[in-house]
C-alpha positions as CSV (number, residue, x, y, z in Angstrom):
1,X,0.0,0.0,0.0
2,X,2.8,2.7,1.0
3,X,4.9,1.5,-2.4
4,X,0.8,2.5,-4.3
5,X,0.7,5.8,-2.4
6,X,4.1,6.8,-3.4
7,X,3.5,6.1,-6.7
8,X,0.1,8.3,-6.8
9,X,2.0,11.3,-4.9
10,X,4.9,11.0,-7.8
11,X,2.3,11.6,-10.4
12,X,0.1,13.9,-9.0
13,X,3.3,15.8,-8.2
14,X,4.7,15.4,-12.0
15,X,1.1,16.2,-13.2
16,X,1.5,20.0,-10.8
17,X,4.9,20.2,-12.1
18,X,4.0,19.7,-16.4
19,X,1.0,22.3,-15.3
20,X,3.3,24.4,-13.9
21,X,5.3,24.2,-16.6
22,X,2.9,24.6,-19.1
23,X,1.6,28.2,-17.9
24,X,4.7,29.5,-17.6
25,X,5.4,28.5,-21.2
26,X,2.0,30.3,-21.9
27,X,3.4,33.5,-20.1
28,X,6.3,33.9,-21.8
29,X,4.5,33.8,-24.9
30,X,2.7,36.8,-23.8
31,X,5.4,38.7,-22.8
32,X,7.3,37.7,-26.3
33,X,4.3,39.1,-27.9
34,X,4.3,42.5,-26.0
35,X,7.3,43.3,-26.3
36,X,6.9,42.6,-30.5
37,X,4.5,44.8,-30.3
38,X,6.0,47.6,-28.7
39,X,8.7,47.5,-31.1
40,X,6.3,47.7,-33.8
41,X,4.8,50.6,-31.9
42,X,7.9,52.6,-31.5
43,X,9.2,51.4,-35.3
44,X,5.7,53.6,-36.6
45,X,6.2,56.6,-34.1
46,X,9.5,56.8,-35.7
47,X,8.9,56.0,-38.8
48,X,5.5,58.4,-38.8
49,X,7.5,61.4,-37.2
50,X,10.9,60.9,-38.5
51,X,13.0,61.2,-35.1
52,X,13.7,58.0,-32.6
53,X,11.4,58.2,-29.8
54,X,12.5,57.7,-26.0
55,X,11.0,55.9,-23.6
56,X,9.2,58.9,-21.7
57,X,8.4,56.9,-18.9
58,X,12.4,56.2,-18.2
59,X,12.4,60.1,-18.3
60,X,9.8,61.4,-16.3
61,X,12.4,62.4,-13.3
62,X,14.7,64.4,-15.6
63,X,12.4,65.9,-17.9
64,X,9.4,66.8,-15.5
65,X,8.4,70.3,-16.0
66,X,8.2,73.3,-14.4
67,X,5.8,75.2,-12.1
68,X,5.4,77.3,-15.2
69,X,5.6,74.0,-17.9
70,X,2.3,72.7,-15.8
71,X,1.0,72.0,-19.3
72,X,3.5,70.8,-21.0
73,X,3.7,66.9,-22.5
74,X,7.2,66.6,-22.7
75,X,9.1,63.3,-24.4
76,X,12.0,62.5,-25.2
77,X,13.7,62.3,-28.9
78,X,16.8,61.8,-30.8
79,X,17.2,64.0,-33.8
80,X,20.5,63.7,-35.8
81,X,22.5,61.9,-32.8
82,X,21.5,64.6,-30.0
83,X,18.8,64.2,-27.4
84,X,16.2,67.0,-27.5
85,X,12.7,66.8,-25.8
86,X,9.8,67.6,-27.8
87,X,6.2,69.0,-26.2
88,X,3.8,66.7,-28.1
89,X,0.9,68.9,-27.6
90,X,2.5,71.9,-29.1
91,X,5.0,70.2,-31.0
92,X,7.8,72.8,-29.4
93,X,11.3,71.4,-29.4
94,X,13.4,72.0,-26.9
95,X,16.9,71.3,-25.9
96,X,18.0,68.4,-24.0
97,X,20.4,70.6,-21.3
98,X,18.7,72.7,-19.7
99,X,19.7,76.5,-18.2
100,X,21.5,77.5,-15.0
101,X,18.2,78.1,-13.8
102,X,17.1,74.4,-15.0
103,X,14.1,75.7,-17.3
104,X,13.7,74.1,-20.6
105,X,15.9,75.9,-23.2
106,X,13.4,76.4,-27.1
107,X,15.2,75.7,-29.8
108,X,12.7,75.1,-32.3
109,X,9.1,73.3,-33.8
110,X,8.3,70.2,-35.2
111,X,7.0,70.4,-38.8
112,X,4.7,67.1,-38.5
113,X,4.2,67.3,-42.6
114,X,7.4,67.9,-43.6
115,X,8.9,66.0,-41.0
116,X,12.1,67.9,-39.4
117,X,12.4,70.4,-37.4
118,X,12.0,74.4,-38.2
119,X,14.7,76.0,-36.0
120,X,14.5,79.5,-34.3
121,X,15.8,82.2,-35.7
122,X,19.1,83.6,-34.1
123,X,20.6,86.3,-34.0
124,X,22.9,87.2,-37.2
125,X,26.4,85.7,-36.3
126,X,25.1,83.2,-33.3
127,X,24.7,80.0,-34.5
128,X,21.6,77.9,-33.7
129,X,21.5,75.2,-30.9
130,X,19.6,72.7,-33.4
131,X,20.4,72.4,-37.2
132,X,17.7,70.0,-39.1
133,X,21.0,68.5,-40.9
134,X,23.7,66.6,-39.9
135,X,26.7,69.3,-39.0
136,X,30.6,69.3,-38.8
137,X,31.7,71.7,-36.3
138,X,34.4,72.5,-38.4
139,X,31.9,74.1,-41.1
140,X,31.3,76.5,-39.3
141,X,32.2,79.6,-40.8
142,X,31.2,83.0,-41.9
143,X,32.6,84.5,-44.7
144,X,33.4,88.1,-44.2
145,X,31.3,90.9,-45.8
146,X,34.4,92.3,-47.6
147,X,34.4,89.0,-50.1
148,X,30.7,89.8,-51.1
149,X,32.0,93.1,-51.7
150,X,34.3,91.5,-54.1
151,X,31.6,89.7,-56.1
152,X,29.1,93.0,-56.0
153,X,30.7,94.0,-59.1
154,X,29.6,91.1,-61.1
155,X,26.4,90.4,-59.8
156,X,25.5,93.9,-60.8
157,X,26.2,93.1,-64.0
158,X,24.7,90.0,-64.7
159,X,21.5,91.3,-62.9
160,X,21.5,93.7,-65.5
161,X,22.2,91.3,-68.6
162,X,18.9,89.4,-67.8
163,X,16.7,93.0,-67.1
164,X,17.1,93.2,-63.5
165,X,18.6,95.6,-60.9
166,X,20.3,94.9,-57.5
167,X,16.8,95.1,-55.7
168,X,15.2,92.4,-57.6
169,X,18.0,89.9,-58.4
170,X,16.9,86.8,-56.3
171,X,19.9,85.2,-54.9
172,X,20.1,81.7,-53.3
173,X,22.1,80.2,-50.7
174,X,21.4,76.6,-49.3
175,X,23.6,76.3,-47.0
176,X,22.8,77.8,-43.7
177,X,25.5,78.8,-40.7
178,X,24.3,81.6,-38.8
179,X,23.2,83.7,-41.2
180,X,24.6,87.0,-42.2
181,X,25.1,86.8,-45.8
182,X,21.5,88.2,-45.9
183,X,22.7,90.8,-44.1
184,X,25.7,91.3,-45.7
185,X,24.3,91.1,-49.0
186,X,21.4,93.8,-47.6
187,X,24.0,95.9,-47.2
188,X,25.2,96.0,-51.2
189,X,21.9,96.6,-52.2
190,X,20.7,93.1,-52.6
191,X,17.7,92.8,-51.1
192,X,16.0,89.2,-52.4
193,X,18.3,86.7,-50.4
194,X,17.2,83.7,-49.2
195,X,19.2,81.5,-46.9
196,X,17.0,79.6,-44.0
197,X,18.3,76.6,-41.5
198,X,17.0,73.7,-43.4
199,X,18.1,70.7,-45.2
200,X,19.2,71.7,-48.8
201,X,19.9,67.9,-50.0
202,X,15.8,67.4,-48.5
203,X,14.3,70.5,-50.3
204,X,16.3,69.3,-53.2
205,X,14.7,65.7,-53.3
206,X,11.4,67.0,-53.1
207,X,11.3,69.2,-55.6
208,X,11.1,72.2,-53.2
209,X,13.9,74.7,-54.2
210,X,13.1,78.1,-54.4
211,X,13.2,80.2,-56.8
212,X,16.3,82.4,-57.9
213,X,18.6,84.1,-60.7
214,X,22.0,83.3,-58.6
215,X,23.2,80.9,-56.3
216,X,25.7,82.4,-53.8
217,X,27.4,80.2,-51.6
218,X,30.4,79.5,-49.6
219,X,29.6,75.5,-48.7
220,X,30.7,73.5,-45.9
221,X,34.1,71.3,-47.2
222,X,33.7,68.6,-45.3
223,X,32.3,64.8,-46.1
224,X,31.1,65.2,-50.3
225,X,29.3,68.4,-49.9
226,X,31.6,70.6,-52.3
227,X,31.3,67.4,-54.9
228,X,27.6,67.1,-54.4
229,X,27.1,70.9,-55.0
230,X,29.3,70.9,-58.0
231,X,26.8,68.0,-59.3
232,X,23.6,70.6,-58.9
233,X,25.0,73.8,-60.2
234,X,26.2,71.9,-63.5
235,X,23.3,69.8,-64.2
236,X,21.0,70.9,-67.1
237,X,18.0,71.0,-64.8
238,X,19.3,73.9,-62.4
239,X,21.6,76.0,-65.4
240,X,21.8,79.2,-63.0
241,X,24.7,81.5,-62.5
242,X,26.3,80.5,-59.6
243,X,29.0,82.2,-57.1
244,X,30.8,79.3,-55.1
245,X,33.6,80.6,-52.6
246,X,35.7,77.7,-52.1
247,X,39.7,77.1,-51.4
248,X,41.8,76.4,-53.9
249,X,42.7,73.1,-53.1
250,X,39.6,71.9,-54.7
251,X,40.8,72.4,-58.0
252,X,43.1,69.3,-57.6
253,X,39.9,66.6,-56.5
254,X,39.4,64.3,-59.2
255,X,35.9,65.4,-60.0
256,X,36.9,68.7,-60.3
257,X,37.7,68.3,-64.3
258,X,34.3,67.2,-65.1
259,X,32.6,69.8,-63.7
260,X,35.2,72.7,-65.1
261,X,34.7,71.2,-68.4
262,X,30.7,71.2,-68.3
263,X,30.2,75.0,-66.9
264,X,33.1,76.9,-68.5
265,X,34.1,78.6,-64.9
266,X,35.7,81.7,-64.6
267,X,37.4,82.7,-61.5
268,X,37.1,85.9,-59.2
269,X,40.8,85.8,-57.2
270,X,41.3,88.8,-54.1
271,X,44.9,89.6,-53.9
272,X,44.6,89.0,-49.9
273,X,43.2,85.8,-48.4
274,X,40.2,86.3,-46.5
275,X,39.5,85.8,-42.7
276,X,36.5,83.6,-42.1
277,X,35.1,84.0,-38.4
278,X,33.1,81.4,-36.8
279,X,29.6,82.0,-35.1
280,X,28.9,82.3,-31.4
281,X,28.3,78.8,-30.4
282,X,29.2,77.1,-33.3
283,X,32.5,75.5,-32.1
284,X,34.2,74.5,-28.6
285,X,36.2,77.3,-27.5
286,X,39.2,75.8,-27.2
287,X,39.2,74.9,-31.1
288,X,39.0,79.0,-32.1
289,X,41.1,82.0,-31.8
290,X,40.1,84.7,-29.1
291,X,38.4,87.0,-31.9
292,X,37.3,83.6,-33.8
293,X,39.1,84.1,-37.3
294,X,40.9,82.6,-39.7
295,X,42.8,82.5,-42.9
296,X,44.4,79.1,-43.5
297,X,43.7,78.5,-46.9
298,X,43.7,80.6,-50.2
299,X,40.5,81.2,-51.1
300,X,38.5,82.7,-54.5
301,X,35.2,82.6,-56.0
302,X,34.6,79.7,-58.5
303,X,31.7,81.5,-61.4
304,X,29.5,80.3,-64.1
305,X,27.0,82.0,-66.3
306,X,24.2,79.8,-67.1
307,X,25.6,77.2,-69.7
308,X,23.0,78.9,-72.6
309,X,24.7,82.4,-71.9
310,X,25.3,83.4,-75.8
311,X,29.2,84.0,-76.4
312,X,29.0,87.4,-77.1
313,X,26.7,88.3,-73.8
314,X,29.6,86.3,-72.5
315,X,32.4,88.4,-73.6
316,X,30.4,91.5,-72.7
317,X,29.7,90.8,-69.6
318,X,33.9,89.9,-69.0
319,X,34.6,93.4,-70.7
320,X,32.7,95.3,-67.8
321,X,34.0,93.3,-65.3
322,X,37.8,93.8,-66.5
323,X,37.1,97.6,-66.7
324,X,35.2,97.9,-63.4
325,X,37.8,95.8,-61.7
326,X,40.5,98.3,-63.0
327,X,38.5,101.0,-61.4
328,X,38.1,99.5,-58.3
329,X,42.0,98.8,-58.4
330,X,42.6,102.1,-58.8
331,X,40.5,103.2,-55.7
332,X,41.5,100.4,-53.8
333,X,45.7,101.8,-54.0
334,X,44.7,105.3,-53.8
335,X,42.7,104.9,-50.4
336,X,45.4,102.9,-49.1
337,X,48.2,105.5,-49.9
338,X,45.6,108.2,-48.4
339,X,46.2,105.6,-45.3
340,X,49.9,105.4,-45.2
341,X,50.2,109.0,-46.1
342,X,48.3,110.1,-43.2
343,X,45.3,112.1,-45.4
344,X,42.2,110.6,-43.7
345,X,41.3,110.0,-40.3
346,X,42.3,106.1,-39.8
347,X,46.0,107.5,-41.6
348,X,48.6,105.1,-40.6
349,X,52.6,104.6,-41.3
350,X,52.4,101.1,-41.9
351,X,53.1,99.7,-45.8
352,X,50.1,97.4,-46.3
353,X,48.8,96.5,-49.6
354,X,45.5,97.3,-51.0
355,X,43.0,94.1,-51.5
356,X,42.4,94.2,-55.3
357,X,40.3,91.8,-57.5
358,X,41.7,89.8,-60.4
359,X,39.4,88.3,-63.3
360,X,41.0,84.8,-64.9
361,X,38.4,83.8,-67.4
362,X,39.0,80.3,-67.7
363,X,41.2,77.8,-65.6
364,X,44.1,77.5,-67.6
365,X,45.8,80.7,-67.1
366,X,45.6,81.0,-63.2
367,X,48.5,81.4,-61.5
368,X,50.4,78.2,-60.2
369,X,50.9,80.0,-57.2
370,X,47.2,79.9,-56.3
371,X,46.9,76.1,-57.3
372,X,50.0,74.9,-55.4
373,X,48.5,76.2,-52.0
374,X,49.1,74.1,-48.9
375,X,46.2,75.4,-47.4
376,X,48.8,76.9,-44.4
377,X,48.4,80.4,-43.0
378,X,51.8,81.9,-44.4
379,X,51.1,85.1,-42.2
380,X,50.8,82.8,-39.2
381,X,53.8,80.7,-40.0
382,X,56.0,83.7,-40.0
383,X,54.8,85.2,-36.6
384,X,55.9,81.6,-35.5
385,X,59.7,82.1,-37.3
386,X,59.8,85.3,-35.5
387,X,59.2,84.4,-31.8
């Protein structure tokens, strides 16, 4: 009887065990399926808003807001690498650091249609804590007012070879850094400049370029953004004048060539390098000089006349220019010997050189000394001799 009982406890006991076993088979199921179907969940909040969402409920305690932010539906997100935190009711970005006071730092809005984010405006030289594109802080750089000076002369021109005056010209530049060539341009008269923090590759896939007469740009150099530029402003769909201010080292790149070949270029040189300055915030501080510029590159403007341009508009157009340049030569040396001759109120002894413009009409006859640039800062280099 004992050896029955045993036997009966033994397989009731196996019998718990298999049931046991059995529902916690079942549970694990369950939880296999939740989880699936929260990755599905947060794969279509991404996929629907373009950013990765954040667990909000793993950021309640950092992110909670203020007395003042009572109303505020705050989550976290990823956009381009960084952590922001985005109010879903208003759809107000802000940063992910907050102040010294610890309130929530704006830095922008989500555009739920166009799916990115429409940054702030700044003010003109402060960069903006959110671009809707990936950045190197290295690109950032402002290119100084006296270069669009340099370029003034010609866009005058060509504004009026196609019945248009300084006012009216439209100008375009997609590439956004803090934004004072639409100031700068202001300045010279030009008054239809568009330049906006947003994603020029983007507006380019959609279709969504504005409309203009010149593109004007000094790009960013790093990654393939000078050869992906070159590509738009030589295909037959865009065939605008263009203005590119780029070093000269780019004359050496491979693709370089091509594009000289398909645009017929002509080349705006300045007989002084120019100092590019670098917006507030837009690099660490220890990666700057105190006043924030620089010069460690020769740098001119690369130009095209749309590819269409008849030969003799062509030559006309290269007439003035020669001719204005001459002029503003002239002015150039005889302001700068009113300088060292003390007749004028910033008179000084010092034997500096007037900036003057050159015009090389084609590649082939500019000066070797331009194309075999290091990219060094010479002045800097022989400050270093010296000490």
């Amino acid at each position: 009887m004992t050896g029955m009982k045993d036997v009966k406890a033994n397989a009731i006991a196996n019998s718990h065990g298999s049931q046991h076993q059995s529902t916690g088979e079942k549970e694990g199921k369950k939880k296999k399926k939740k989880s699936k179907k929260k990755k599905k969940k947060r794969k279509r909040a991404k996929d629907d808003q373009g950013f990765d969402a954040v667990d909000s409920n793993a950021l309640v305690s950092d992110i909670s807001p203020d007395d003042n932010d009572d109303e505020l539906v705050v989550e976290g997100i990823v956009y381009n690498s960084t952590m922001y935190l985005l109010d879903k009711r208003s759809n107000i970005v802000y940063s992910g650091v907050r102040d010294e006071e610890g309130n929530l730092v704006r830095v922008g809005s989500w555009d739920p249609n166009e799916k990115t984010v429409v940054v702030d405006s700044t003010l003109t030289g402060t960069a903006p804590q959110l671009y809707p594109f990936q950045v190197d802080s290295a690109d950032h750089c402002e290119t100084p007012f006296e270069a669009y000076q340099d370029i003034s002369l010609f866009l005058q021109l060509y504004a009026e070879s196609v019945g248009k005056t300084k006012g009216n010209l439209s100008i375009y530049d997609p590439y956004f850094c803090a934004g004072s060539v639409v100031n700068n341009l202001n300045t010279l008269g030009y008054s239809q400049v568009y330049n906006k923090c947003e994603d020029f590759y983007e507006k380019q896939r959609k279709g969504r370029l504005p409309n203009y007469d010149v593109l004007v740009t000094n790009p960013p150099y790093s990654s393939d953004h000078v050869e992906k530029l070159f590509q738009f402003v030589s295909s037959k769909k865009a065939n605008k004048c263009f203005v590119l201010l780029l070093p000269s080292y780019f004359c050496q790149r491979k693709y370089f060539k091509e594009f000289c070949e398909k645009t017929n270029l002509f080349f705006i040189v300045p007989s002084k390098r120019y100092r590019y300055r670098a917006p507030k915030g837009g690099r660490k501080s220890d990666s700057i000089r105190k006043d924030r510029k620089n010069a460690p590159f020769i740098s001119f403007w690369y130009c095209a006349l749309p590819y269409n341009t008849p030969f003799g508009e062509r030559k006309k157009i290269f007439k003035k220019m020669k001719q204005s340049f001459v002029k503003y030569n002239i002015e150039a040396a005889s302001r700068q010997n009113n300088l060292q001759h003390g007749s004028g109120p910033n008179s000084n002894t010092g034997r500096k050189k007037p900036r003057t413009l050159q015009l090389y009409e084609k590649f082939g006859v500019l000066p070797t000394y331009l194309l075999n640039d290091s990219g060094s800062n010479k002045t800097s280099t022989k400050r270093r001799r010296k000490s």
